[in-house]
SELUM-364477 format. One line per field, with one value per atom (N, C-alpha, C, O): x, y, z; residue number from 0; atom name. Coordinates in nm, 2 decimals, padded with zeros to 4 digits. Example, Ala and Ser with C-alpha at 12.3 -4.5 7.8 and 13.67 -1.06 7.14 Angstrom:
<rs>
east = c(01.32 01.23 01.32 01.42 01.28 01.37 01.29 01.34)
north = c(-00.57 -00.45 -00.33 -00.33 -00.22 -00.11 00.00 00.11)
up = c(00.78 00.78 00.78 00.85 00.71 00.71 00.79 00.80)
n = c(0 0 0 0 1 1 1 1)
atom = c(N CA C O N CA C O)
</rs>
This chain:
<rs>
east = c(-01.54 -01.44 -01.50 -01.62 -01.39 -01.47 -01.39 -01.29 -01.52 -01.50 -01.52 -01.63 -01.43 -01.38 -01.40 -01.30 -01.49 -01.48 -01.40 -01.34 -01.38 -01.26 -01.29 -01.19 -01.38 -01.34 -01.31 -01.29 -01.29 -01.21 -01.09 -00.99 -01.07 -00.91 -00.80 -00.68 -00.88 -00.83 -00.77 -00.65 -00.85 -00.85 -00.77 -00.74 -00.72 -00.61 -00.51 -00.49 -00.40 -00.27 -00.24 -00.14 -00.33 -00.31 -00.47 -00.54 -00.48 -00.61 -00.60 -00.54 -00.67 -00.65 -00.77 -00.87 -00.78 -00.87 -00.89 -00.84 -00.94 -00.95 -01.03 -01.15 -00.99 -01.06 -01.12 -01.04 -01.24 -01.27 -01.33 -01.35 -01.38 -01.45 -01.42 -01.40 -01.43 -01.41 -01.48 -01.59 -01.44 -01.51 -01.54 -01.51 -01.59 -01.66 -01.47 -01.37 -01.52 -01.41 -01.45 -01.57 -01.34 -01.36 -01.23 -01.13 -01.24 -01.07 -01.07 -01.14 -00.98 -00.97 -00.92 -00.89 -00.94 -00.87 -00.68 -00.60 -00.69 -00.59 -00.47 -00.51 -00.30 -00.24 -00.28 -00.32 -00.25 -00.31 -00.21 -00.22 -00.11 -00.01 -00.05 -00.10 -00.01 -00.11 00.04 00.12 00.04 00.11 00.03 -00.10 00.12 00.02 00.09 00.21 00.00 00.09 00.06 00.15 -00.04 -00.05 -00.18 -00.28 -00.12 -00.20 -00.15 -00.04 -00.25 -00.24 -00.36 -00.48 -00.29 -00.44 -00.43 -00.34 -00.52 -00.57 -00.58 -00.61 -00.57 -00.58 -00.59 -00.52 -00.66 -00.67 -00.67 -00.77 -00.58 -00.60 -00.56 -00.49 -00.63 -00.65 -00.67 -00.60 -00.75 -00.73 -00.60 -00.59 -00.54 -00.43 -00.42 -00.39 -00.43 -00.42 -00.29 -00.19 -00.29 -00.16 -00.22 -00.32 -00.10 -00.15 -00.02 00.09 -00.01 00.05 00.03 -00.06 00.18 00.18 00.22 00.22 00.25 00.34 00.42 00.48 00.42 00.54 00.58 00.66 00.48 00.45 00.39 00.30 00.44 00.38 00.36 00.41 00.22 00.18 00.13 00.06 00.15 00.09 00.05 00.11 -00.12 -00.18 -00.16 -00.14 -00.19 -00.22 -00.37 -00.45 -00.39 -00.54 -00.61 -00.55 -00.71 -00.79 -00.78 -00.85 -00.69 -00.63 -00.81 -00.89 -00.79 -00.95 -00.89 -00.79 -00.97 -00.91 -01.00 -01.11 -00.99 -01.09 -00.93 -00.82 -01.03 -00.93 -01.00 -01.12 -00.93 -00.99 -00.92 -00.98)
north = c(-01.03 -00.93 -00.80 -00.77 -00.73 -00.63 -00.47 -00.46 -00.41 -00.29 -00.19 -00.17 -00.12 00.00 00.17 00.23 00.22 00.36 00.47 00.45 00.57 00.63 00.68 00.68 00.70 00.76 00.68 00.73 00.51 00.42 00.41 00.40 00.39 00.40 00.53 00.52 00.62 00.72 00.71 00.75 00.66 00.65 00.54 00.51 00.44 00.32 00.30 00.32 00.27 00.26 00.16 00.17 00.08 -00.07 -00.10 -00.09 -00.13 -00.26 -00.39 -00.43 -00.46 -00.67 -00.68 -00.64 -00.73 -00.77 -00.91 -00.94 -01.00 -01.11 -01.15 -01.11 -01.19 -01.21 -01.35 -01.44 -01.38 -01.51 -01.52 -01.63 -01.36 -01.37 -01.25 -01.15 -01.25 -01.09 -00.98 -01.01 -00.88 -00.76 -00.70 -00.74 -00.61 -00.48 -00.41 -00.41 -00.36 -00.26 -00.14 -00.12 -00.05 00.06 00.13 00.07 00.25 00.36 00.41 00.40 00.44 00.50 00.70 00.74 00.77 00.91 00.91 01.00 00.81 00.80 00.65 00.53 00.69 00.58 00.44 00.45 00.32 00.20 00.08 -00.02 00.11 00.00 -00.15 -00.17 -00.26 -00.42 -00.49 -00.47 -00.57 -00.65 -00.78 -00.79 -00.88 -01.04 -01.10 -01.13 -01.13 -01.21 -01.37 -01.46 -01.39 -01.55 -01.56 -01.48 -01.70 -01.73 -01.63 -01.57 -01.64 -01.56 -01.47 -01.50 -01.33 -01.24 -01.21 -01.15 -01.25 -01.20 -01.04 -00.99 -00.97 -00.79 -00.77 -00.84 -00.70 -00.61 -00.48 -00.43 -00.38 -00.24 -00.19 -00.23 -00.10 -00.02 -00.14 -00.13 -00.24 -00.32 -00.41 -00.46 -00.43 -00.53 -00.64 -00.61 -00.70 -00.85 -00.87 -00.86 -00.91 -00.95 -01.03 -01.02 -01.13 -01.26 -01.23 -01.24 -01.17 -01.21 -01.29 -01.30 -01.32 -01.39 -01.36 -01.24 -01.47 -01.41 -01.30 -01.29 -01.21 -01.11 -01.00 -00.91 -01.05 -00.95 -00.82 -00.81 -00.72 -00.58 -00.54 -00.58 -00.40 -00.34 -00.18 -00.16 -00.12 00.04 00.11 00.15 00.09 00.16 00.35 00.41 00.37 00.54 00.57 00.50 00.70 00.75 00.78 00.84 00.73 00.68 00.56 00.49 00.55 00.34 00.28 00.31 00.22 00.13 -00.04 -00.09 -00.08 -00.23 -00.30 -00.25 -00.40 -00.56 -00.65 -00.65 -00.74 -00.81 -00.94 -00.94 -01.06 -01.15 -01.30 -01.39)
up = c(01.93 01.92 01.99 01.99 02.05 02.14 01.99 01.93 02.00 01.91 02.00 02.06 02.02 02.16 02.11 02.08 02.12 02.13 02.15 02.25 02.10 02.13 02.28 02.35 02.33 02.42 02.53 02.64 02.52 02.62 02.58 02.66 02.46 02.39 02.44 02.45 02.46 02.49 02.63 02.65 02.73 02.91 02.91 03.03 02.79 02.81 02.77 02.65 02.84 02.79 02.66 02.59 02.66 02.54 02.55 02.65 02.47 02.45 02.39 02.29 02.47 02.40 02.35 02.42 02.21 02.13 02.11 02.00 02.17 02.08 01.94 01.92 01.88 01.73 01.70 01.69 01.69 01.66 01.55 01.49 01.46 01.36 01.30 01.37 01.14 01.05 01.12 01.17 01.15 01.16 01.10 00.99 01.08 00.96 00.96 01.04 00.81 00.76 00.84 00.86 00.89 00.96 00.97 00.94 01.02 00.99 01.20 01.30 01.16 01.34 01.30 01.19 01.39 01.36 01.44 01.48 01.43 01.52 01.53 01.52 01.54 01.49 01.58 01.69 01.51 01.57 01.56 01.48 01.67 01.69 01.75 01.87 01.63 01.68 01.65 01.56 01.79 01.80 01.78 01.78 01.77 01.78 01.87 01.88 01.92 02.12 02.04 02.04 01.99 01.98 01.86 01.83 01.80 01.67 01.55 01.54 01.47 01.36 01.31 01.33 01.23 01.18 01.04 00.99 00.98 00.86 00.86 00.97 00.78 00.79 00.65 00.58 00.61 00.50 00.51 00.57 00.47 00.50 00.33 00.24 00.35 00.23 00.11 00.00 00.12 -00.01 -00.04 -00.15 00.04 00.05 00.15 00.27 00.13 00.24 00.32 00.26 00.46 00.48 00.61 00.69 00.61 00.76 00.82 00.75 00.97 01.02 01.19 01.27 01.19 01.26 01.42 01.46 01.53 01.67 01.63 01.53 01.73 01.71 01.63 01.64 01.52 01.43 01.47 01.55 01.41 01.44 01.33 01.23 01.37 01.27 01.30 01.41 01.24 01.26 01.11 01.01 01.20 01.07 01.12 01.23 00.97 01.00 00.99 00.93 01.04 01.06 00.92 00.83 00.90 00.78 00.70 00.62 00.74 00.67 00.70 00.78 00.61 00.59 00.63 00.59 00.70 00.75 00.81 00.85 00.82 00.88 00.87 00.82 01.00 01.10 01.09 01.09 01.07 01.12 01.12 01.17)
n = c(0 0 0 0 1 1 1 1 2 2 2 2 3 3 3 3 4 4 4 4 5 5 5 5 6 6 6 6 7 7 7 7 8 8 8 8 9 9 9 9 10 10 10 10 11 11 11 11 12 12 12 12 13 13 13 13 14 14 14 14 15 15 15 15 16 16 16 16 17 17 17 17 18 18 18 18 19 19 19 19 20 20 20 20 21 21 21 21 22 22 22 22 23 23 23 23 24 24 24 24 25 25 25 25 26 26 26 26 27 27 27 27 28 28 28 28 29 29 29 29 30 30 30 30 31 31 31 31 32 32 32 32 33 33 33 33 34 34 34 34 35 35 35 35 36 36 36 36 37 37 37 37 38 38 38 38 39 39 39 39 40 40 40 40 41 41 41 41 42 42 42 42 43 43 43 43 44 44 44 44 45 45 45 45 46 46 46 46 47 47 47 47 48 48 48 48 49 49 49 49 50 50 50 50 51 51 51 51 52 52 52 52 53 53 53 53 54 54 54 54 55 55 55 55 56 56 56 56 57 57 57 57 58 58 58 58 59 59 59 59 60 60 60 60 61 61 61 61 62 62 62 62 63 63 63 63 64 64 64 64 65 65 65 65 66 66 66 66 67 67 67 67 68 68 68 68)
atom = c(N CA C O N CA C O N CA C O N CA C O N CA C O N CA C O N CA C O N CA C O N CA C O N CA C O N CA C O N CA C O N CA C O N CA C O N CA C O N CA C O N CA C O N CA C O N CA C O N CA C O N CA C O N CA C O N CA C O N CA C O N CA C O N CA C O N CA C O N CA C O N CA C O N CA C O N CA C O N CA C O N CA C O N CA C O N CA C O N CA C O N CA C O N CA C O N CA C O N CA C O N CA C O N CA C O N CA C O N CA C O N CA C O N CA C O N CA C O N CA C O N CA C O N CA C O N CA C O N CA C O N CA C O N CA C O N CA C O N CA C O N CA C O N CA C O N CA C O N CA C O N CA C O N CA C O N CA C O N CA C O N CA C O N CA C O N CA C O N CA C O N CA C O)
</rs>
């Protein structure tokens, strides 16, 4: 899994993350729109679980606590 810095997030229009394993829980200062092109994701944000799937979208807000996997 690639974990991106703000200051490349910032210089990019989109970022692709592949996921092959849990990541650490962490917050962003900033909103974080995740689409799912393919497969499925596990997410926990703020203490709640949710899997989704293709197509599915998601937008956390800034301080949301989450891991991906």
């Amino acid at each position: 899994m690639n974990i991106l810095t703000s200051s490349e997030i910032e210089n990019t229009p989109y970022t692709k993350i592949i996921i092959s394993k849990k990541c650490p829980y962490h917050t962003h200062t900033f909103f974080e729109f995740m689409l799912v092109t393919q497969g499925m994701l596990r997410q926990t944000i703020n203490g709640e679980e949710r899997v989704l799937s293709e197509n599915d979208v998601c937008i956390l807000r800034p301080d949301s606590v989450h891991t991906l996997s």
